[in-house]
C-alpha positions as CSV (number, residue, x, y, z in Angstrom):
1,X,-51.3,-137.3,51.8
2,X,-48.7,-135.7,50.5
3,X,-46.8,-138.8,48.7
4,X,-50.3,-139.2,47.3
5,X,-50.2,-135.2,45.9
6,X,-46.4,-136.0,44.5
7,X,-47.7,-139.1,42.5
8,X,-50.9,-137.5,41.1
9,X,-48.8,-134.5,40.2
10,X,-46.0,-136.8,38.6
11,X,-48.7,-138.9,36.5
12,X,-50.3,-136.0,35.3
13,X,-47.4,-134.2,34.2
14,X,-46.5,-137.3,32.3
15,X,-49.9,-137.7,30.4
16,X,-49.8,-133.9,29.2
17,X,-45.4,-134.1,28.5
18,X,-45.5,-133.4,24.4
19,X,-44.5,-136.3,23.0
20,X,-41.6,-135.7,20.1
21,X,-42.7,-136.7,16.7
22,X,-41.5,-139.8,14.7
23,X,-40.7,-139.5,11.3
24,X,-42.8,-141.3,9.3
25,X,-40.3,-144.1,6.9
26,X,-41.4,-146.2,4.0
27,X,-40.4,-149.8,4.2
28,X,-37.0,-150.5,2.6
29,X,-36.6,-147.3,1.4
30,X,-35.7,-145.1,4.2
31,X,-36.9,-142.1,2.1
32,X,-39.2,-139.8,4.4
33,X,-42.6,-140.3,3.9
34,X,-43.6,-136.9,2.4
35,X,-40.4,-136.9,0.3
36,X,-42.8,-136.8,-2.9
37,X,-39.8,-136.1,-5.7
38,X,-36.9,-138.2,-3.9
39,X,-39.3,-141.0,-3.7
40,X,-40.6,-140.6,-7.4
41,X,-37.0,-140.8,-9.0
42,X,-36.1,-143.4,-7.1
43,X,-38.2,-145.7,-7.7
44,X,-38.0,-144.4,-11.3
45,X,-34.5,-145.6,-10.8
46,X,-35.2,-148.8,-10.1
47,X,-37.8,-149.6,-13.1
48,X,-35.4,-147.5,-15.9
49,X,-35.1,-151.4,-17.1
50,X,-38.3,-152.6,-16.0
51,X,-39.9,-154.0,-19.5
52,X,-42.8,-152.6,-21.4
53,X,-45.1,-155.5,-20.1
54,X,-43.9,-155.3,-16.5
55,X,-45.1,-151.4,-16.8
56,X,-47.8,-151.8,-17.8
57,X,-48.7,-154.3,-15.0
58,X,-47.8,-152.0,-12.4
59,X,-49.9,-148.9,-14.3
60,X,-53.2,-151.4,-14.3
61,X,-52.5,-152.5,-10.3
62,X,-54.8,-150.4,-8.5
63,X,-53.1,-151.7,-5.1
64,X,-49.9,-150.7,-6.5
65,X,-48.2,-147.1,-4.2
66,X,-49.1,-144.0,-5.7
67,X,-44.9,-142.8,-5.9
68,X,-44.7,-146.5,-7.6
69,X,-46.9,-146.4,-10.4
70,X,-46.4,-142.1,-11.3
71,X,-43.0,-143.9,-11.4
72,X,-43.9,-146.5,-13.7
73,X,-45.8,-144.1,-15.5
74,X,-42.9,-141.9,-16.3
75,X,-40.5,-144.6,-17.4
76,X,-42.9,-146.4,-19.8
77,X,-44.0,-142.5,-21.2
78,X,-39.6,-141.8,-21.9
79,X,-39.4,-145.4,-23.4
80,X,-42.0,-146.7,-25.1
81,X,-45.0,-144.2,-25.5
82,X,-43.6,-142.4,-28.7
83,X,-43.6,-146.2,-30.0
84,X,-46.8,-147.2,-29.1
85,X,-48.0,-148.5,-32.9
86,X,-51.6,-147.8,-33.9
87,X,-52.8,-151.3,-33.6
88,X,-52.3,-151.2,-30.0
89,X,-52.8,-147.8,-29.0
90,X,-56.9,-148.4,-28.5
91,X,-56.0,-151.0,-25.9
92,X,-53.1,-148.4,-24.2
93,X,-55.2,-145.4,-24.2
94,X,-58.5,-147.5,-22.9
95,X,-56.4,-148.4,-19.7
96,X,-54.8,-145.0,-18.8
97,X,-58.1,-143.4,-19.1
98,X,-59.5,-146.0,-16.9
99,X,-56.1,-145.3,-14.4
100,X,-57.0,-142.0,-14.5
101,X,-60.7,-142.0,-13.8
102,X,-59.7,-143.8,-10.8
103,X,-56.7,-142.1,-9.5
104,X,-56.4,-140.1,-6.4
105,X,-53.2,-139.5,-6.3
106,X,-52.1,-135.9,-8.1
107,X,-48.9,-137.3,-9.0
108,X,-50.6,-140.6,-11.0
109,X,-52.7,-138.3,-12.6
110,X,-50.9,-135.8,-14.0
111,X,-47.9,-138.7,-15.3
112,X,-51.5,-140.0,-16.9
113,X,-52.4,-136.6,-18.6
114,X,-49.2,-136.0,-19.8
115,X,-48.2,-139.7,-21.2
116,X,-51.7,-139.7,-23.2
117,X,-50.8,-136.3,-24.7
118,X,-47.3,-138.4,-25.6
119,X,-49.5,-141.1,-27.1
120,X,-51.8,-139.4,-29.1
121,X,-51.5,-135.5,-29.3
122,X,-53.7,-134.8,-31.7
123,X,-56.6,-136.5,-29.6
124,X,-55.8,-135.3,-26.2
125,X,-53.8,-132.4,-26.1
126,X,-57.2,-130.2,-26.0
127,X,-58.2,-131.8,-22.8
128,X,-55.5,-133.0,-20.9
129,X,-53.0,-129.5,-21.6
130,X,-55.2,-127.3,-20.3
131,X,-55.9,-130.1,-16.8
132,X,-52.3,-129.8,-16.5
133,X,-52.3,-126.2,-16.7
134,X,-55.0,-126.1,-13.7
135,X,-52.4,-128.1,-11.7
136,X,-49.6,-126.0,-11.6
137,X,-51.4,-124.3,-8.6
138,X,-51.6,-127.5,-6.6
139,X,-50.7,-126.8,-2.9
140,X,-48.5,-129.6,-3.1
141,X,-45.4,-127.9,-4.9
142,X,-43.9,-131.1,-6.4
143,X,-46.8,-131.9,-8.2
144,X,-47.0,-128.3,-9.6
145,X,-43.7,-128.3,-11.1
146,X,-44.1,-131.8,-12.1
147,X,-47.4,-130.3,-14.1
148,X,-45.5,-127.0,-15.4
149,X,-42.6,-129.5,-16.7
150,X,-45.0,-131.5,-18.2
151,X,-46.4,-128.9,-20.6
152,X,-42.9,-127.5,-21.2
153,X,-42.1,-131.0,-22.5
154,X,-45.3,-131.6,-24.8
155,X,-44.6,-128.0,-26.7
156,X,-41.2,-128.9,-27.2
157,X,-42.0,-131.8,-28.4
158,X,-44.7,-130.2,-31.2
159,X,-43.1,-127.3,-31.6
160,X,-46.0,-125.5,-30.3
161,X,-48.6,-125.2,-33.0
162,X,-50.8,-121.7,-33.4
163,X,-54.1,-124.0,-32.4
164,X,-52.2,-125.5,-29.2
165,X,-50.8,-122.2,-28.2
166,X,-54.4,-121.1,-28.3
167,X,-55.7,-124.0,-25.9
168,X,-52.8,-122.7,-23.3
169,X,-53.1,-119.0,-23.7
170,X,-57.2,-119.1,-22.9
171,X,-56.4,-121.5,-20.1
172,X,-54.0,-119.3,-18.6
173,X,-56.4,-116.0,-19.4
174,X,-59.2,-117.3,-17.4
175,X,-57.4,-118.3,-14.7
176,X,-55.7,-114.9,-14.6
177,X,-59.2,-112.8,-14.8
178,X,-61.1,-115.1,-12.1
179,X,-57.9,-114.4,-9.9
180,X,-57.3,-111.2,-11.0
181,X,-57.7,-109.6,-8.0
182,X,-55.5,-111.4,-5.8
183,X,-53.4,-110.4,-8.6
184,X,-52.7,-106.6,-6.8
185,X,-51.4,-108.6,-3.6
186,X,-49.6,-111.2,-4.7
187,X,-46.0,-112.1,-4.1
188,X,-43.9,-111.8,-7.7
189,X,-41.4,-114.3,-7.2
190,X,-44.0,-117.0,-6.2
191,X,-43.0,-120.3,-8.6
192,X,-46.5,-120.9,-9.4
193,X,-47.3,-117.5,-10.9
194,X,-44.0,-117.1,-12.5
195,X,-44.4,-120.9,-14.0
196,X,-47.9,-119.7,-15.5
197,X,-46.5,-116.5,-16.6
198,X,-43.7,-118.1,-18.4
199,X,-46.2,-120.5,-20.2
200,X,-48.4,-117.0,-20.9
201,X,-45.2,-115.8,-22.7
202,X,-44.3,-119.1,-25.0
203,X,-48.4,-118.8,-26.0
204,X,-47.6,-114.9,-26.8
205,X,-44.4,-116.0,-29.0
206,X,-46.8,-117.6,-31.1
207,X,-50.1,-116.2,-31.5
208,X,-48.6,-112.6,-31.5
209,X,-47.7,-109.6,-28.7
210,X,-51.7,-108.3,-29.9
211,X,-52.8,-111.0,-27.4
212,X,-51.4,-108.9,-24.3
213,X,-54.6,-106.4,-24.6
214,X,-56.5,-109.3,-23.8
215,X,-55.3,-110.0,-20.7
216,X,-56.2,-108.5,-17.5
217,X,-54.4,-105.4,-16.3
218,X,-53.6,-106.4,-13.3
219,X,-51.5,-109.2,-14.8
220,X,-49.4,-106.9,-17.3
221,X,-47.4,-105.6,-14.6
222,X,-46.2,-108.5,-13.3
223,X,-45.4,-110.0,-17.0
């Protein structure tokens, strides 16, 4: 009876024993699974040569890893979007929009959003700059910095018009006022407000410090 007490009491304690977790690897890579950024730029270190064709392949593969084709995505945007010519660009623009209709992945999308902006500003910029915008507060913080980077880099590269600084500073003022009040609690240094605040300030360069009384109070503090 008693052997049989020790053996129930030795099974049991080795069904309920927590069990350490394994870290989760990707094949050949050796990268940790939730590594978002380290896996990004490396694989956008392995396609830096990768031609325009084999991109766009890899953009258009829907089986294709999400890390693999934002990677894609970025290298064909540095290389050869600013050089996509106009007889082309119909048949470019037609598949990203169709990528990005079907992307789940955050990081696909937003390389989308901002390579389209690349391609044709004057068409997209109203719609995609202000979805970028929206994801700088992703819970996932390497997607929101990839976002925030992503509108740094389209207004330096136009400059930042009067009409585009618009687009961002009503973007950024509605998403102030509907969180205004979490506003009066929130912590200063967090990257997400200080990325949007920064962007506030760039629209505010441009359009004019009169734009501050439009804002809501609970934000001018913080500014």
């Amino acid at each position: 009876m008693l052997k049989r007490f020790v053996f129930l009491a030795f099974y049991c304690g080795m069904m309920i024993a927590p069990v350490a977790p394994v870290l989760a690897q990707v094949p050949d890579e050796g990268y940790p699974l939730f590594d978002d950024q380290r896996m990004i730029e490396g694989y956008s270190a392995k396609l830096a040569s990768a031609s325009r064709e084999m991109l766009l392949a890899m953009i258009n593969d829907q089986a294709l890893v999400a890390y693999r084709k934002a990677a894609a995505i970025m290298v064909f945007r540095a290389r050869f979007a600013p050089l996509v010519v106009a007889a082309e660009r119909g048949i470019v623009e037609k598949a990203f929009l169709r990528q990005l209709e079907l992307a789940s992945s955050v990081f696909v999308q937003i390389e989308l959003m901002h390579t389209l902006v690349v391609i044709d500003r004057y068409r997209y910029f109203d719609a995609m700059v202000p979805a970028l915008i929206l994801k700088i507060d992703h819970y996932d913080d390497v997607a929101s910095v990839m976002a925030y980077k992503g509108v740094l880099d389209i207004n330096a590269s136009g400059n930042q018009r009067a009409r585009e600084a618009r687009i961002e500073f009503n973007t950024l003022r509605k998403i102030f006022f509907m969180s205004r009040k979490k506003l009066l609690a929130v912590d200063a240094t967090d990257i997400r407000l200080r990325n949007k605040i920064d962007l506030l300030r760039s629209s505010i360069k441009v359009l004019g410090t009169d734009e501050i009384k439009n804002l809501p109070r609970e934000l001018i503090g913080l500014m």
